[in-house]
The first five atom37 places (N, CA, C, CB, O) and aatype in JSON, in Angstrom:
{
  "aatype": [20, 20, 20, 20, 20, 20, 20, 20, 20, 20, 20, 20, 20, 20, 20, 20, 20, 20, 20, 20, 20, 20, 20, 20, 20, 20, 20, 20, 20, 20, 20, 20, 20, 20, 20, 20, 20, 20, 20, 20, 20, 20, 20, 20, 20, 20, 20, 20, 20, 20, 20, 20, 20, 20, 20, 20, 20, 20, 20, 20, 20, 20, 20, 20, 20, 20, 20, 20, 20, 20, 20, 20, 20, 20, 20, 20, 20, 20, 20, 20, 20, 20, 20, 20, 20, 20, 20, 20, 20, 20, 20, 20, 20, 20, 20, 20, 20, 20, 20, 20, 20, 20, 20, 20, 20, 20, 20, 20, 20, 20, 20, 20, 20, 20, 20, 20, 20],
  "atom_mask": [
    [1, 1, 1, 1, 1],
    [1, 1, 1, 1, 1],
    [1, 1, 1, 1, 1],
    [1, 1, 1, 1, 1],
    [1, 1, 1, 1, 1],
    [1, 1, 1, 1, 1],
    [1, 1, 1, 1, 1],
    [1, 1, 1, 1, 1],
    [1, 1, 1, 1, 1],
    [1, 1, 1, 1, 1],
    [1, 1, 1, 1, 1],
    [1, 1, 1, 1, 1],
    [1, 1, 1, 1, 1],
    [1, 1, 1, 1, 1],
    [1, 1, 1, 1, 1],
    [1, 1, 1, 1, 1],
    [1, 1, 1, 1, 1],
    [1, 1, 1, 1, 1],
    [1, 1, 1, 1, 1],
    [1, 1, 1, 1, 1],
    [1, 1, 1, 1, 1],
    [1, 1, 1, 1, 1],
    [1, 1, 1, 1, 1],
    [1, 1, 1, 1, 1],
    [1, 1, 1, 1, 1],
    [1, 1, 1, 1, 1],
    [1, 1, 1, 1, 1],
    [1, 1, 1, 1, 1],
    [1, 1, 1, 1, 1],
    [1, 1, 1, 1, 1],
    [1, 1, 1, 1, 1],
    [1, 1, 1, 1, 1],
    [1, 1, 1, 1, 1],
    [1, 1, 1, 1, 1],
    [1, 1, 1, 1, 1],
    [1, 1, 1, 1, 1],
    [1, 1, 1, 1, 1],
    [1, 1, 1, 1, 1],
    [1, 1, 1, 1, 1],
    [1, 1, 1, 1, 1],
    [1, 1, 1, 1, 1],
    [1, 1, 1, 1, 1],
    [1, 1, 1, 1, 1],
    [1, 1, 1, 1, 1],
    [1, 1, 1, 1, 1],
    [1, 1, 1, 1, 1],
    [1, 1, 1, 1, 1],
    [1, 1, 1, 1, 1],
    [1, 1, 1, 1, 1],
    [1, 1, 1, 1, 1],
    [1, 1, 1, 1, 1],
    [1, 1, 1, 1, 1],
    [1, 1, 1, 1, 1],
    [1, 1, 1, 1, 1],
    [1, 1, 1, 1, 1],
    [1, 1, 1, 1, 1],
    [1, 1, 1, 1, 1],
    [1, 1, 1, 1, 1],
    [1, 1, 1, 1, 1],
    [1, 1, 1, 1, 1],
    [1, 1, 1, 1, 1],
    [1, 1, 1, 1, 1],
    [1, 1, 1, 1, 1],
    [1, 1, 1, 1, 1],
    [1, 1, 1, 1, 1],
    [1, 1, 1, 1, 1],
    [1, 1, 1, 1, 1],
    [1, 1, 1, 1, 1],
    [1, 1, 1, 1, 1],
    [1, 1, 1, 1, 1],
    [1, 1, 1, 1, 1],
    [1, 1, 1, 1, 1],
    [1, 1, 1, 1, 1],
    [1, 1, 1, 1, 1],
    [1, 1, 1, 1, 1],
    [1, 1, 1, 1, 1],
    [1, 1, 1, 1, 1],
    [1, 1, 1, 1, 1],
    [1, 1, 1, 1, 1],
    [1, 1, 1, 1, 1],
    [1, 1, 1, 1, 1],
    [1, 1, 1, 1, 1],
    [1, 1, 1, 1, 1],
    [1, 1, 1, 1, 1],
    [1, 1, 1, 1, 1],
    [1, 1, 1, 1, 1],
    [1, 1, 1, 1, 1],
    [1, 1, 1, 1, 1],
    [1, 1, 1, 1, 1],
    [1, 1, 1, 1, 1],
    [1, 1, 1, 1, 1],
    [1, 1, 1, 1, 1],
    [1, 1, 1, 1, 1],
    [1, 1, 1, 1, 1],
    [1, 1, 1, 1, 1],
    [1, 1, 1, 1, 1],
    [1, 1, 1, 1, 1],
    [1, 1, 1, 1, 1],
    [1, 1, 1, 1, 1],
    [1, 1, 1, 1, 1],
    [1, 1, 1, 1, 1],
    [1, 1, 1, 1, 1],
    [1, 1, 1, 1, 1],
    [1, 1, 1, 1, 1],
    [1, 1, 1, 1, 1],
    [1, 1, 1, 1, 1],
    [1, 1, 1, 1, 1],
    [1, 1, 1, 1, 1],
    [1, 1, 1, 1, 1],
    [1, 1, 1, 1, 1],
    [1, 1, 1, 1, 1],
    [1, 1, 1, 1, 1],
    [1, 1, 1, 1, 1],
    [1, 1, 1, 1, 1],
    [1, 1, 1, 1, 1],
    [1, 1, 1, 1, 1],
    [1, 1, 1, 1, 1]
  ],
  "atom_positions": [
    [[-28.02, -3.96, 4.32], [-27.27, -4.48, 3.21], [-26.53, -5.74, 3.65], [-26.29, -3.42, 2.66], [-25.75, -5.71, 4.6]],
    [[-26.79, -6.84, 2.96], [-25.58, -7.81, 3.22], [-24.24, -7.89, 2.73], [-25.91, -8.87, 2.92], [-23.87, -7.63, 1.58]],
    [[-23.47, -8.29, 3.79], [-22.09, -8.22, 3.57], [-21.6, -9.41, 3.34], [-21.41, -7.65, 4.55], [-22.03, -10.36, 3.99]],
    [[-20.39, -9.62, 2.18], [-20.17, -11.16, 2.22], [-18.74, -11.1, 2.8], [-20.31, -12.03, 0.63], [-18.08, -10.13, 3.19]],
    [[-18.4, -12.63, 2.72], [-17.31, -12.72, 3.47], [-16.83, -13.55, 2.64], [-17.35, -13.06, 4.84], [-17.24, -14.62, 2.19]],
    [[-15.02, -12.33, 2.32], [-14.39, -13.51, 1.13], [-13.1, -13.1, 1.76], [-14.59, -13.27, -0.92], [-12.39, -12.47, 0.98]],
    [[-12.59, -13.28, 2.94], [-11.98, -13.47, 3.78], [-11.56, -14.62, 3.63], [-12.45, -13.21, 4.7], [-10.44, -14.61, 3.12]],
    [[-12.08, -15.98, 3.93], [-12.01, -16.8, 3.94], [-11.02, -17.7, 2.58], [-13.16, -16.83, 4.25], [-10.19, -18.61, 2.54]],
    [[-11.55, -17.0, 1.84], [-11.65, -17.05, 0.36], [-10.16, -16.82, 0.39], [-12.72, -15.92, -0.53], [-9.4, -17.79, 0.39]],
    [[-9.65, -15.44, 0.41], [-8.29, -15.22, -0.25], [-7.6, -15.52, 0.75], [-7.9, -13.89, -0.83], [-6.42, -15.22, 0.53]],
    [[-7.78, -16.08, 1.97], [-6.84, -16.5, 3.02], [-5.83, -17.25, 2.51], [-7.42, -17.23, 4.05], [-4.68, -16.9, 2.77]],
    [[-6.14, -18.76, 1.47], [-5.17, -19.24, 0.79], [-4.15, -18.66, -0.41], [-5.73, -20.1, 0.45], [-3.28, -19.34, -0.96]],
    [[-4.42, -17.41, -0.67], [-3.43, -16.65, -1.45], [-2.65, -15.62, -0.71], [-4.08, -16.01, -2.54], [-1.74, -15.04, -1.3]],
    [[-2.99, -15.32, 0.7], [-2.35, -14.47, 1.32], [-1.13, -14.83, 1.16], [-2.68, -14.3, 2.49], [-0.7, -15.98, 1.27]],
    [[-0.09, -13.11, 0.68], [1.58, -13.33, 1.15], [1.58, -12.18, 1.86], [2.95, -13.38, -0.08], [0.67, -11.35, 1.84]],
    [[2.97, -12.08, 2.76], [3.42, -11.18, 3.95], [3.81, -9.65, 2.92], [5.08, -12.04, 4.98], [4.66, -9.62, 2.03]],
    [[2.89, -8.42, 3.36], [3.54, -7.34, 2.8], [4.05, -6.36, 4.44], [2.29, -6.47, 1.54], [3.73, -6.73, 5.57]],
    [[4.69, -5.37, 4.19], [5.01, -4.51, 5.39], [4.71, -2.82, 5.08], [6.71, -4.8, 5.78], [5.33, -2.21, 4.2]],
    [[3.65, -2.19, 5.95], [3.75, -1.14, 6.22], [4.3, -0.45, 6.88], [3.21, -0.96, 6.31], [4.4, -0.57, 8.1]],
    [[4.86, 0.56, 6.1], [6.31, 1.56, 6.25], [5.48, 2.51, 7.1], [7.17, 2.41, 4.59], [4.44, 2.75, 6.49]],
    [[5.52, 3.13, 8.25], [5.05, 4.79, 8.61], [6.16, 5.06, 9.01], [3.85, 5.24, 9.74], [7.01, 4.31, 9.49]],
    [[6.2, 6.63, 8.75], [7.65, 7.49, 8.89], [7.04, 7.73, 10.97], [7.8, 9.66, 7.34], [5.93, 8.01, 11.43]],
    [[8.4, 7.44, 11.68], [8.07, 7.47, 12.88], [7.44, 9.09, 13.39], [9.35, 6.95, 13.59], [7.15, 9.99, 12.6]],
    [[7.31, 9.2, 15.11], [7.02, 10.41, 14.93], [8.36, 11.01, 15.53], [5.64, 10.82, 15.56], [9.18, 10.29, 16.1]],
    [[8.54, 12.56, 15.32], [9.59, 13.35, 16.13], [9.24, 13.81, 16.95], [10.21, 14.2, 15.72], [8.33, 14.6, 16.74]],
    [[9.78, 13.63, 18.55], [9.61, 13.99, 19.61], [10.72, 14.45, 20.63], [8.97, 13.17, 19.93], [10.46, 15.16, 21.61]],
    [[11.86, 14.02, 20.36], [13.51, 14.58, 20.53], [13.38, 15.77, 19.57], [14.94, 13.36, 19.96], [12.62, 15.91, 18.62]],
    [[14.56, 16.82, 20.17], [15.51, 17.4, 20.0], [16.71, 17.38, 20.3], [15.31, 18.02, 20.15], [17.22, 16.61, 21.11]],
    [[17.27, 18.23, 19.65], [19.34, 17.98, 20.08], [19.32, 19.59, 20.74], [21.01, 17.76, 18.02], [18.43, 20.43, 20.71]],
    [[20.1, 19.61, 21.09], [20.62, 20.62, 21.72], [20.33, 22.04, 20.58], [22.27, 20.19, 22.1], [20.0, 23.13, 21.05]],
    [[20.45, 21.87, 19.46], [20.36, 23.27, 18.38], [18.93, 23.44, 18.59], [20.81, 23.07, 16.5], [18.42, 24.55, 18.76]],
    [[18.38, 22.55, 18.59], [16.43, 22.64, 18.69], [16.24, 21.8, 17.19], [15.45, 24.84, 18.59], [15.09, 21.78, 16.74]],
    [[17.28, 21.14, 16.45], [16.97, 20.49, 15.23], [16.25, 19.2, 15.66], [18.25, 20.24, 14.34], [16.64, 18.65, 16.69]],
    [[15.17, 18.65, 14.92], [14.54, 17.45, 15.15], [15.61, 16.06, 14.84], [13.19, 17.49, 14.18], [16.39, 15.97, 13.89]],
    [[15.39, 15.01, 15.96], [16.15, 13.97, 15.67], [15.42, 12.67, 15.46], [17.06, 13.87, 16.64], [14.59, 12.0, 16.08]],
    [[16.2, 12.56, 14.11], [15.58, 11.45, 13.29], [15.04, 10.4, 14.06], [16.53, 10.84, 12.39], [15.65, 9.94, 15.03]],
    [[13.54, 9.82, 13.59], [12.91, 8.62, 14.54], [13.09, 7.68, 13.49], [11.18, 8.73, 15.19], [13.35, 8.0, 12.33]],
    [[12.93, 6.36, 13.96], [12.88, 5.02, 13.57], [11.74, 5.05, 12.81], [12.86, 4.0, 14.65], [10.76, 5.64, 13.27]],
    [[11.69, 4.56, 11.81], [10.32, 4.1, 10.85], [9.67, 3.21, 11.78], [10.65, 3.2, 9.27], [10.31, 2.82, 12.76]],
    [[8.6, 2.87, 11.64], [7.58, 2.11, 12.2], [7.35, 1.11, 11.23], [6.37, 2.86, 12.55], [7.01, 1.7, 10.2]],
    [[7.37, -0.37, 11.02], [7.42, -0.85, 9.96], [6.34, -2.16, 10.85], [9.09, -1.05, 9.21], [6.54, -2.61, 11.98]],
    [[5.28, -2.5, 9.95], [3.81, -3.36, 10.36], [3.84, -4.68, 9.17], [2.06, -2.14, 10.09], [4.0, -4.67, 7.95]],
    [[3.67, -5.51, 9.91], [3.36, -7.13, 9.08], [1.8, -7.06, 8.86], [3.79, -8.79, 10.21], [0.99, -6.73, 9.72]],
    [[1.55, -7.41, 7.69], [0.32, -7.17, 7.22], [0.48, -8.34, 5.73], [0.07, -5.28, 6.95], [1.39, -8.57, 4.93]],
    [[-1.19, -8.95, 5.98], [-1.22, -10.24, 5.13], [-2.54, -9.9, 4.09], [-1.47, -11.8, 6.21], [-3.71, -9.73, 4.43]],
    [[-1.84, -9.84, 2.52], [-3.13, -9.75, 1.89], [-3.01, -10.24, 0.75], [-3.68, -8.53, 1.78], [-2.07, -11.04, 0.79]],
    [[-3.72, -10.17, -0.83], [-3.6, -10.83, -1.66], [-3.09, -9.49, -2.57], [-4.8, -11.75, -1.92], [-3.68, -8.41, -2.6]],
    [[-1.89, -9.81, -3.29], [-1.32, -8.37, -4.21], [-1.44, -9.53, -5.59], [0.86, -7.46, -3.7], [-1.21, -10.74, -5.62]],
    [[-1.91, -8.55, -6.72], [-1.9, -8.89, -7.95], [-1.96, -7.99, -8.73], [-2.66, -9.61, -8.21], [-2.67, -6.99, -8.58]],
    [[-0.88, -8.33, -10.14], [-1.18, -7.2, -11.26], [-2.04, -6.59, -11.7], [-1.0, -7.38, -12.11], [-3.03, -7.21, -12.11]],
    [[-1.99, -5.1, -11.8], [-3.43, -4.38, -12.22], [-3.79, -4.68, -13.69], [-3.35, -2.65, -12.06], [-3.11, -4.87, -14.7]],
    [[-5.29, -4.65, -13.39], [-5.71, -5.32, -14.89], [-6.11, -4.66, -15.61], [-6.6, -6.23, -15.03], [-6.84, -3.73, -15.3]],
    [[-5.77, -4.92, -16.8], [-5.58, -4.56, -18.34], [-6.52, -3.14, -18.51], [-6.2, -5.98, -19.47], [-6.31, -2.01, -18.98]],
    [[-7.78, -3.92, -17.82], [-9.48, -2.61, -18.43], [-8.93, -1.66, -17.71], [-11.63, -2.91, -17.79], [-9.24, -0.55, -18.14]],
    [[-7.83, -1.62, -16.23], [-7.99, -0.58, -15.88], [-6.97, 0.31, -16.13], [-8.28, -0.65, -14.84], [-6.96, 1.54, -16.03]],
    [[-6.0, -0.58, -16.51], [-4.84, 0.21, -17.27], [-5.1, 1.55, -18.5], [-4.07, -1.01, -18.06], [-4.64, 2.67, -18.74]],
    [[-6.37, 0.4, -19.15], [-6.76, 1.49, -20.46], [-8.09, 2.42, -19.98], [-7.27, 0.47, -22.09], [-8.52, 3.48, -20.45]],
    [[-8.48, 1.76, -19.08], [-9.55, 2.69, -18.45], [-9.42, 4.06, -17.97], [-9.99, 2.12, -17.42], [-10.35, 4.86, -17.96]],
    [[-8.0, 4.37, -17.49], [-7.71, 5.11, -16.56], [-6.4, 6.08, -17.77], [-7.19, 4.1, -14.97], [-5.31, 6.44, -17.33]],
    [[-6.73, 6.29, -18.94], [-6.22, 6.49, -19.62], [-4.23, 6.33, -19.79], [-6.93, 7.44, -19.63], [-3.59, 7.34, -20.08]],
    [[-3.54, 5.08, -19.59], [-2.28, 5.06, -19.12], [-1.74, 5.54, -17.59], [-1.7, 5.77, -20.04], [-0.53, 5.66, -17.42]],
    [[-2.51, 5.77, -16.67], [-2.05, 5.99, -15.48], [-1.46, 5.18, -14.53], [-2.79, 6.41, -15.03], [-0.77, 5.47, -13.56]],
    [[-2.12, 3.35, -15.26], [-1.41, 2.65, -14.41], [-0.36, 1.85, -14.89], [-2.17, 1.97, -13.76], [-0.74, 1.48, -16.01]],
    [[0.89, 1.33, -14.63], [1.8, 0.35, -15.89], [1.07, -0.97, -15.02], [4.18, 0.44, -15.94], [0.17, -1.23, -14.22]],
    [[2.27, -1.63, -15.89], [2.76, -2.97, -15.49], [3.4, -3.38, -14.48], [3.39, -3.37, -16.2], [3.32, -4.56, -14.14]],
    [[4.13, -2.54, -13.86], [4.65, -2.39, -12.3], [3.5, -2.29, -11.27], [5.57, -1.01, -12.1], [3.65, -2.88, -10.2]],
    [[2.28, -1.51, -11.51], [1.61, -1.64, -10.43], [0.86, -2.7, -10.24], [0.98, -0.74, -10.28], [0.87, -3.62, -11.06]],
    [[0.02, -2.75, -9.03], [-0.26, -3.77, -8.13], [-1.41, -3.55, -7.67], [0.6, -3.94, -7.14], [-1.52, -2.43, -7.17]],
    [[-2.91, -4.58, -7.62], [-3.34, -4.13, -6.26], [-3.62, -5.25, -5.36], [-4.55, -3.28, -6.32], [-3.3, -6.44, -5.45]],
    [[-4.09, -4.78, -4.71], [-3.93, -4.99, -3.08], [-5.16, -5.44, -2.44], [-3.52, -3.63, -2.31], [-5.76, -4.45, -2.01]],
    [[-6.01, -6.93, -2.11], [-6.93, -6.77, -1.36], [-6.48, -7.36, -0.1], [-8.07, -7.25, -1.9], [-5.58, -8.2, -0.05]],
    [[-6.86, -7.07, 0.56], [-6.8, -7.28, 2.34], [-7.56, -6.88, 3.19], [-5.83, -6.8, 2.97], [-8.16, -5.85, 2.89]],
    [[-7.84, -7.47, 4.51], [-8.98, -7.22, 5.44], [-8.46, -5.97, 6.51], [-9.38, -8.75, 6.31], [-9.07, -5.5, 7.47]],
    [[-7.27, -5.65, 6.03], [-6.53, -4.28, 7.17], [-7.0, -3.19, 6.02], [-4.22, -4.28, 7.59], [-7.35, -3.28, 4.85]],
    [[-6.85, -2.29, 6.81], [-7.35, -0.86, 6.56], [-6.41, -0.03, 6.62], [-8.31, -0.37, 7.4], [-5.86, 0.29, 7.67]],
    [[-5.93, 0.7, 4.72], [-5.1, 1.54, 5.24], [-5.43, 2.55, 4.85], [-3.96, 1.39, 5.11], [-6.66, 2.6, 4.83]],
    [[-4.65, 4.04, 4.26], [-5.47, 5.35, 3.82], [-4.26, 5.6, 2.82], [-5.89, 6.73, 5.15], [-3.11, 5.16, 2.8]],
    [[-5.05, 6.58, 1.89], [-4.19, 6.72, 0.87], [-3.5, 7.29, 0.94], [-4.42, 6.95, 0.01], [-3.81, 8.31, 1.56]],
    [[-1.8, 7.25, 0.4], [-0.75, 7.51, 0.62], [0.08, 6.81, 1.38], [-0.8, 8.4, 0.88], [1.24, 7.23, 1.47]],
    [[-0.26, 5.72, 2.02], [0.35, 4.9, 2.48], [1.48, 3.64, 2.18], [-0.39, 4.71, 2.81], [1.1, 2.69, 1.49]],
    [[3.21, 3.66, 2.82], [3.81, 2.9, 1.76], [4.12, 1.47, 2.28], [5.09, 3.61, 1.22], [4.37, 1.07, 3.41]],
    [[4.04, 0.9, 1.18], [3.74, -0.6, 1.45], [5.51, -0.92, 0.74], [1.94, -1.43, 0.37], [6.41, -0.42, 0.07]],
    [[5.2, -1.86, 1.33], [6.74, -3.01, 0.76], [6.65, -4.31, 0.34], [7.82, -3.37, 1.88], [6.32, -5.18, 1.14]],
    [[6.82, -4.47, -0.43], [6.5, -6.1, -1.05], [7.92, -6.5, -1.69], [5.08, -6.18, -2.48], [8.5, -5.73, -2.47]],
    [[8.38, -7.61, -1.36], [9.31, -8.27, -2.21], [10.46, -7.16, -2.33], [8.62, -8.75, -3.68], [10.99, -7.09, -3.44]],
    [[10.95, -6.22, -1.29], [12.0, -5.21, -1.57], [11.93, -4.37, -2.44], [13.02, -5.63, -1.81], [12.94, -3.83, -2.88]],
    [[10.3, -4.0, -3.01], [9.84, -3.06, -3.88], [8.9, -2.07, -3.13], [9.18, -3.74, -5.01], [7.97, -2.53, -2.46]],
    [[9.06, -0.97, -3.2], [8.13, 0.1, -2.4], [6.85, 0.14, -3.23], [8.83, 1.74, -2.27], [6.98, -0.31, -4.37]],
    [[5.73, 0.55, -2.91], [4.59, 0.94, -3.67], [4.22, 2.25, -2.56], [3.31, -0.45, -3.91], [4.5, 2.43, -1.37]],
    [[3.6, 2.9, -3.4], [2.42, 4.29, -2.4], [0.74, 3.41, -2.4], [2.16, 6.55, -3.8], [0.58, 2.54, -3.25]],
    [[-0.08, 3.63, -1.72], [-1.08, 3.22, -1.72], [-2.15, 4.27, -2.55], [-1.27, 2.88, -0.41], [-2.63, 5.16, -1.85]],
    [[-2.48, 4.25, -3.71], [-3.03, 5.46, -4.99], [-4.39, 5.48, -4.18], [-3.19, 4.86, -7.11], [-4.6, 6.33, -3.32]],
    [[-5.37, 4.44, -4.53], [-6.78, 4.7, -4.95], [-7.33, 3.41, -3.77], [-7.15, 4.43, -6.96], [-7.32, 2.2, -4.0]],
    [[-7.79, 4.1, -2.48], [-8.71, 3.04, -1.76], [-10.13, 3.13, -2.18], [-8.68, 3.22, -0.2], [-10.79, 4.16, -2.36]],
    [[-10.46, 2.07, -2.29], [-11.85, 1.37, -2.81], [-12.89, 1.01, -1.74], [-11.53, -0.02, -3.55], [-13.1, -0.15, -1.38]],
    [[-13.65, 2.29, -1.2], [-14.36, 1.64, -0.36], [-15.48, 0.31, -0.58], [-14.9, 2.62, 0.1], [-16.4, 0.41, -1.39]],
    [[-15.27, -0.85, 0.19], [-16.87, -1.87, -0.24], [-17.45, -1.91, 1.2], [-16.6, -3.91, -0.95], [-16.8, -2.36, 2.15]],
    [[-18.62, -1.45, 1.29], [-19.65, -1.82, 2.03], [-19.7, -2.85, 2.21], [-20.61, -1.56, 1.74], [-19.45, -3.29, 3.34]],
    [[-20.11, -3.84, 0.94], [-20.82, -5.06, 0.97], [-19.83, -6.02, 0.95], [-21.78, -5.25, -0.11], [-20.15, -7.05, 0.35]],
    [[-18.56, -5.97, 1.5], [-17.35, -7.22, 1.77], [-16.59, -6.79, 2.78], [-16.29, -7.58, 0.53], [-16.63, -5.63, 3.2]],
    [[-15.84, -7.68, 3.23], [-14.98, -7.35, 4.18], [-13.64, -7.3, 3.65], [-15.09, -8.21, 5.24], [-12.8, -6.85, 4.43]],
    [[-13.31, -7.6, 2.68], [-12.22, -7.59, 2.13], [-12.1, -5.82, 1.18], [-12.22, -9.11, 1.2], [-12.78, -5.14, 0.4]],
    [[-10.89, -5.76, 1.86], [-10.38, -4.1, 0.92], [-10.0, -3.86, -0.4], [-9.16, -3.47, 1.4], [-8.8, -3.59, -0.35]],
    [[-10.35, -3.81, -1.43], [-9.23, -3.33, -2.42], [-8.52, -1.98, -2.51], [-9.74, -3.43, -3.61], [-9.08, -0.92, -2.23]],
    [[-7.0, -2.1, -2.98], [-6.42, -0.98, -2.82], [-5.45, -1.08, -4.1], [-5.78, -0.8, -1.36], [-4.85, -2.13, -4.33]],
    [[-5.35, -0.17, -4.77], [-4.16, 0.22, -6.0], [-3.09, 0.36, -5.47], [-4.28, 1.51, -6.82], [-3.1, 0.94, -4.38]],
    [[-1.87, -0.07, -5.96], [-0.44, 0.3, -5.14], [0.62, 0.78, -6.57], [0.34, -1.45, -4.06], [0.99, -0.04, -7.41]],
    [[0.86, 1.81, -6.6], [1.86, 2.27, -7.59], [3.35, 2.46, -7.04], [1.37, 3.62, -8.17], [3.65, 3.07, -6.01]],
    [[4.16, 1.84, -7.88], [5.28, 1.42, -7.75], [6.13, 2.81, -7.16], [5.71, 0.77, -9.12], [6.22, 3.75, -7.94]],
    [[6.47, 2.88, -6.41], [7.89, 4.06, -5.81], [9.29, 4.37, -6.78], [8.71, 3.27, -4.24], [10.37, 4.0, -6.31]],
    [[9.29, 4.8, -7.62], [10.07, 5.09, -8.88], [11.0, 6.21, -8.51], [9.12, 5.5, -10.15], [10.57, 7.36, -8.57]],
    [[12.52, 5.94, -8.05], [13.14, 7.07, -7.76], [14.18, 7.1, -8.68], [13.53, 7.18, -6.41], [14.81, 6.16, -9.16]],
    [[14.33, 8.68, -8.95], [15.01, 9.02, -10.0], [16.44, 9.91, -9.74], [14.02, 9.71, -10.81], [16.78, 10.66, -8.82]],
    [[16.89, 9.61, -10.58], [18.73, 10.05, -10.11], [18.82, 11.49, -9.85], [20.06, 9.79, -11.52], [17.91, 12.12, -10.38]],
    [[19.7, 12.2, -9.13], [19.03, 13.4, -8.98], [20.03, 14.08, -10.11], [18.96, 14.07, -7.32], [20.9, 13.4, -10.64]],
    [[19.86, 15.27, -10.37], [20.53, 16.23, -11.55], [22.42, 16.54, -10.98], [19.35, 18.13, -11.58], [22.62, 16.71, -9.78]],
    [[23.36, 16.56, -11.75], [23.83, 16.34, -11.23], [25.15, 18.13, -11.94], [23.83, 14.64, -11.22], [26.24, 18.35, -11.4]]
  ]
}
């Protein structure tokens, strides 16, 4: 199969996003309770744009206007949280392509809600 290369291509639209991984736990304290690790936070360059319209209605309302996707030549897996512009996203729906080198990925907005009070 040929593969194309549009790498090249969105290089001039690349902006800086950052992947969040929750660090790992490998301390304890003295009780045997786990002690909090440092997030792991990764510079990563790709092209993010509003999700489009067909798939908004395609996908019967599942996606708004807040979400995003995501092509880039890094590889991530789903569930993964991204940061853009001081906005969190989860990484929804990876798109495998064979035939490019470039990734697409869905990113739905991180929506936290007040807790009950």
């Amino acid at each position: 199969m040929r593969r194309f290369q549009f790498a090249d291509v969105t290089r001039k639209y690349n902006v800086p996003y950052t992947l969040v991984r929750p660090g790992k736990t490998e301390e304890y304290d003295d009780y045997g309770d786990p002690i909090p690790s440092q997030t792991v936070r990764e510079a990563h360059y790709g092209v993010i744009q509003p999700v489009d319209a067909k798939l908004k209605q395609a996908e019967g309302g599942r996606y708004t206007a807040e979400d995003r996707a995501l092509y880039t030549v890094s590889v991530h897996q789903s569930g993964d949280l991204i940061e853009y512009k001081g906005i969190q996203y989860t990484l929804d729906d990876p798109e495998i392509r064979d035939y490019s080198d470039v990734n697409k990925y869905i990113l739905k907005k991180v929506i936290a809600n007040d807790p009950v009070q």
